[in-house]
C-alpha positions in Angstrom: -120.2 22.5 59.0 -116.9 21.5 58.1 -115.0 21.4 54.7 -112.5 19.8 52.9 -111.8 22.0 50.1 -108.5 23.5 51.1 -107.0 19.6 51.6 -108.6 19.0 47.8 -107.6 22.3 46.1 -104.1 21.7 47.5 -103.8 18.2 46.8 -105.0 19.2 42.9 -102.7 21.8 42.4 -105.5 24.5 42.0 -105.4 28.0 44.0 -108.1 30.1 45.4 -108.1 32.4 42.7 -108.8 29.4 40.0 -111.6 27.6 42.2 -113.3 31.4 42.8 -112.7 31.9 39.2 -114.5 28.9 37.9 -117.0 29.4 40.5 -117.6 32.7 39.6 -116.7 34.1 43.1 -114.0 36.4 45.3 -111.3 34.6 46.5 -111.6 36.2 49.9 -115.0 34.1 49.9 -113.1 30.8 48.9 -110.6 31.9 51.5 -113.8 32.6 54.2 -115.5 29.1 53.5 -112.3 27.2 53.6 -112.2 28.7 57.0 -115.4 27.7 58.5 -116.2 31.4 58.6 -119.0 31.5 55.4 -121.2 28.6 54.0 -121.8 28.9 50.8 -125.3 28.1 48.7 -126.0 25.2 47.6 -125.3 25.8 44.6 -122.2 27.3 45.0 -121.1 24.1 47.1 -122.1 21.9 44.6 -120.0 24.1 42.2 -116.9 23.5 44.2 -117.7 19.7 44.5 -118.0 19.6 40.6 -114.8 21.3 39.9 -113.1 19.9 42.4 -113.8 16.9 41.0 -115.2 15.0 43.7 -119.1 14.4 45.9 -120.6 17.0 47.9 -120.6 14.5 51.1 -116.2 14.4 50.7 -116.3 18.4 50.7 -119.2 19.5 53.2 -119.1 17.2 56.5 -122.0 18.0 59.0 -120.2 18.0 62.2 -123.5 16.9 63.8 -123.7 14.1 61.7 -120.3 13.6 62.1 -119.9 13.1 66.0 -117.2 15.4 66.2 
């Protein structure tokens, strides 16, 4: 599964340490799911979608689903 979130939290001005903040998490695991090497809970991806400010489906991309 891919991600978005680095492309979002950039584009909004927010860092990692904000976005693991809010979310109630390490920055090191923002920093690991940004780079494909965690996936988070559900509940914690539909955290970052909330806060973020944006669907689940424009952050999470199913690569299967994807074609790519």
């Amino acid at each position: 599964m891919k991600n978005t979130i680095k492309q979002l939290r950039e584009w909004q001005g927010i860092s990692q340490v904000n976005l693991a903040l809010i979310c109630d998490v390490s920055r090191q695991t923002i920093n690991a799911i940004e780079n494909n090497k965690y996936d988070p809970s559900l509940q914690l991806a539909f955290d970052i979608a909330k806060y973020l400010n944006v669907r689940i489906d424009e952050v999470f991309i199913n690569e299967e689903e994807d074609g790519k």
